[in-house]
N, C-alpha and C positions, 0 to 999 in steps of 0.2 A: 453193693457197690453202686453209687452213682450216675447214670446215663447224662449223656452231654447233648445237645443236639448242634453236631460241626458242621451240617452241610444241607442246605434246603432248595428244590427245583421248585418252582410252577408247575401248573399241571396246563397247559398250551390244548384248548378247545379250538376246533377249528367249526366255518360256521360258512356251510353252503346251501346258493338257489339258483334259479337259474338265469338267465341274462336277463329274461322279460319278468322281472320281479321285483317287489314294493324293497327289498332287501336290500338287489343293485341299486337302484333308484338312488335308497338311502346313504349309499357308501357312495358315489358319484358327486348326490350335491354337496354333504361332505366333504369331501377331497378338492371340490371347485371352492367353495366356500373358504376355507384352511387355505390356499393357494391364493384367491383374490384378495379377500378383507385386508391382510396387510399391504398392500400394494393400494388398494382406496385407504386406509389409514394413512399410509406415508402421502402420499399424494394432497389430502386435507390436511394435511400439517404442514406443509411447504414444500415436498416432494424429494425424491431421491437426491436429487442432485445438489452442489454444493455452490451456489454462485457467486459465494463472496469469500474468499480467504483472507485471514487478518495475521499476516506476522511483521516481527521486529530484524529490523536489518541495521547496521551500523553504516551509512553508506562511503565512498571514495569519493573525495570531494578534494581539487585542484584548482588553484586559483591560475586564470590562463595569463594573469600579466595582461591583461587588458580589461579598460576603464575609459570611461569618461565623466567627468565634472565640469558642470557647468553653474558656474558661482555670481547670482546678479546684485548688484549694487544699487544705484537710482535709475529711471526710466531715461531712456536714452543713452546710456552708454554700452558699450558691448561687454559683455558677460566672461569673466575669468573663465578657461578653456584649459583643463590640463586632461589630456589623453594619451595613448598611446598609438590612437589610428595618427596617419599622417593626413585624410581628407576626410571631407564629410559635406555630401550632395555636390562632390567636384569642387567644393572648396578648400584648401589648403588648410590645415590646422596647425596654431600655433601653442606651443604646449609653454601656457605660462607657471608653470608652478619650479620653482627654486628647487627643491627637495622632494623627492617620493620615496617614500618606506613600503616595503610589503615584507610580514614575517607571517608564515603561516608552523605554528606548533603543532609537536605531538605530543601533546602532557599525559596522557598513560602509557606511550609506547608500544602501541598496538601497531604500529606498522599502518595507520590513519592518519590523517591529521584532524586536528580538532579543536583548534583554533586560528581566525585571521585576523593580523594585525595591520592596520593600512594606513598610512598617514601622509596625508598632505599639505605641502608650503607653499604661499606664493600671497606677493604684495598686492595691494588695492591702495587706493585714494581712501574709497571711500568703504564704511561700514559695510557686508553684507546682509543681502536682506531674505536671501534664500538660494537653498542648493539643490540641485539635480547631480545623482549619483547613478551613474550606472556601472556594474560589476559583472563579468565573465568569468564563467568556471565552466569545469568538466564534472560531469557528477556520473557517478555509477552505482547500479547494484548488481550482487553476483551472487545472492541466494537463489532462493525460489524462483523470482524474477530476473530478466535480465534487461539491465536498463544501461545504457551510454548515450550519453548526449553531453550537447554546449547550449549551455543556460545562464539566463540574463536574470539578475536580481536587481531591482532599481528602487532608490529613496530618492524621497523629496521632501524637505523641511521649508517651513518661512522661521527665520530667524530675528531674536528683539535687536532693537539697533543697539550698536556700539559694542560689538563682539568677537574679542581677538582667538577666541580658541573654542572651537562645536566638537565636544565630543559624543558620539555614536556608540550606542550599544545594542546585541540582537541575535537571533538566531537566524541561523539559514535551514529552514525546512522545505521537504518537498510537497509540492502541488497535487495532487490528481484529479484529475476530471473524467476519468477513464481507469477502469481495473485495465494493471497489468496483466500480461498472458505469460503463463507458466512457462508454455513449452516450445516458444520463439524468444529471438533476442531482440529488444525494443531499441532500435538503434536510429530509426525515423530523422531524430534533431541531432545528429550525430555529423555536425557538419558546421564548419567555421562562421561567423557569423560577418559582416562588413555593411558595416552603417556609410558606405559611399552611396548606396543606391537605396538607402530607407530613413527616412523622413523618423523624428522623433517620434512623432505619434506614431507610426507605424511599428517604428521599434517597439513600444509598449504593447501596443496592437496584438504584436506578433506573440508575445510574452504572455498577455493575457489570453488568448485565444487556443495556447497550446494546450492539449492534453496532459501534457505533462511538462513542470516547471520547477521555479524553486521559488521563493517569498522571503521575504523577511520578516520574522515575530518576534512578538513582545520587544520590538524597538523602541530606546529611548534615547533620548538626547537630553545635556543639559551644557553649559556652556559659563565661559569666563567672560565676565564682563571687564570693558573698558577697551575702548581701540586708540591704533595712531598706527597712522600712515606709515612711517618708521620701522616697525617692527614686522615680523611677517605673520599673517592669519593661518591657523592650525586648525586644517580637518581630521580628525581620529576615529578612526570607524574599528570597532572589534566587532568580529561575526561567532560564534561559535556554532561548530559542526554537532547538529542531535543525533541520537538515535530515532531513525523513522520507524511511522506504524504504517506499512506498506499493506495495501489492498491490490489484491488481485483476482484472477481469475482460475479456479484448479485445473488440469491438465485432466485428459482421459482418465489416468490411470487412477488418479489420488481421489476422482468422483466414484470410480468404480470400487477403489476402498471403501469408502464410506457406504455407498449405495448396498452392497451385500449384508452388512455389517445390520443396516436399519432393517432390513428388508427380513432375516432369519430371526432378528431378536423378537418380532410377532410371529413370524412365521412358529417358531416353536414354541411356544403358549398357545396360538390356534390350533396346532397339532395334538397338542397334549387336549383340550377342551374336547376337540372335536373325538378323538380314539375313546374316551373314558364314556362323553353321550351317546356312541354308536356302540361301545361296548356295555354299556345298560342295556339299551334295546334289546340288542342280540340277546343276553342274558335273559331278560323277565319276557321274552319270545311274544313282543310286543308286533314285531315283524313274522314270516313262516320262512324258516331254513333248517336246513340238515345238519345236524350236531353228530360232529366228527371225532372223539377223546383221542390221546396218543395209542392208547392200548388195541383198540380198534383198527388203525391202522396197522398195524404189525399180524 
């Protein structure tokens, strides 16, 4: 009849000397060695920690109903003005535009929106020759990061003469100059904005200077030619709402994932090198120690 072999043990040597011995020695700088090297590997490769996180967010984006346009004609006359503030620098504002549209759509039905539609009417003498747009929203994010604020978007075009209709086309993306922080809520510019006490340039100023903002891209314009006084001049602006590639900053916790993660994946390759080199030694009794067998013990 046939023998099988079902079931195999090791035979566990054990392998002693005494504390002041070339043996300890050897098993100590071992153990230091297996324990450091990964930690100078991570370290020379960019290091435990995680300083840049890169995810995709869909963000909330509301149009707050306020705007300003400022539409110039020939030098020396004053500039079509349709806004929704009432002053600006203490001066009274007179909102010359005939008709204002705003449609903002949710064309997948995510409960976002994801398109603005904006359009403005109002008569001139004369041809325009360039426009200043500025646009308010609320923008949020509520993943990883957390961001609310009121943010200014602003276009400026020179326009060819004789042009009764500038249509606008564009994205509204976010800005950063600064990684968001995980595990606070970025609420800083979360606060009404009022061009009575700030100067145009300022306003821009203010816009460019923040941390965090929004822009317009891949903007274009092209435009109907032929004007008359008669008719009335047509701004058309569409923005469409992206999906952002948000940068931020990891929280404690989510460095500490990754940090053990990097840190054990050497660690046990140097663990395994190190047990196999120190278990030669011992073996071909390259070192002097007391050889222990199981049987022995018992």
């Amino acid at each position: 009849m046939p023998v099988l072999d079902i079931f195999s043990e090791s035979v566990k040597y054990k392998y002693k000397t005494n504390v002041c011995s070339v043996g300890t020695l050897l098993v100590f700088f071992a153990t230091i060695i297996t324990l450091s090297v990964p930690i100078i590997i991570i370290h020379l490769t960019g290091g435990f920690w995680i300083k840049n996180d890169v995810y995709t967010e869909i963000p909330k984006i509301m149009f707050k109903q306020k705007y300003l346009l400022l539409a110039e004609s020939r030098e020396g006359i004053e500039p079509i003005t349709c806004s929704t503030f009432n002053t600006y620098k203490e001066n009274r504002i007179s909102d010359s535009c005939t008709v204002t549209k705003v449609q903002e759509l949710d064309v997948n039905r995510d409960g976002l929106n994801d398109v603005l539609k904006f359009e403005l009417r109002f008569f001139t003498e004369f041809p325009v020759q360039n426009i200043r747009l500025l646009l308010f929203f609320n923008y949020e994010l509520k993943g990883k990061s957390k961001l609310s604020m009121e943010t200014m978007a602003a276009l400026h075009y020179t326009i060819p003469s004789n042009v009764q209709k500038i249509l606008i086309l564009g994205d509204l993306k976010l800005k950063q100059k600064h990684l968001l922080q995980n595990d606070v809520i970025n609420n800083v510019y979360d606060h009404s904005t009022d061009i009575n006490n700030q100067s145009l340039f300022q306003l821009l100023s203010d816009a460019v200077n923040r941390k965090f903002g929004v822009k317009i891209e891949n903007d274009g314009m092209t435009w109907e030619s032929g004007f008359s006084a008669e008719e009335e001049t047509v701004v058309q602006l569409e923005l469409f709402y992206q999906e952002e590639v948000v940068h931020s900053r990891p929280g404690v916790w989510e460095e500490l994932k990754w940090a053990w993660i990097q840190y054990f994946a050497f660690f046990f390759s140097f663990a395994y090198i190190a047990k196999q080199v120190t278990g030669w030694i011992f073996v071909n009794r390259y070192v002097r120690s007391y050889v222990i067998s199981p049987w022995e013990e018992k």
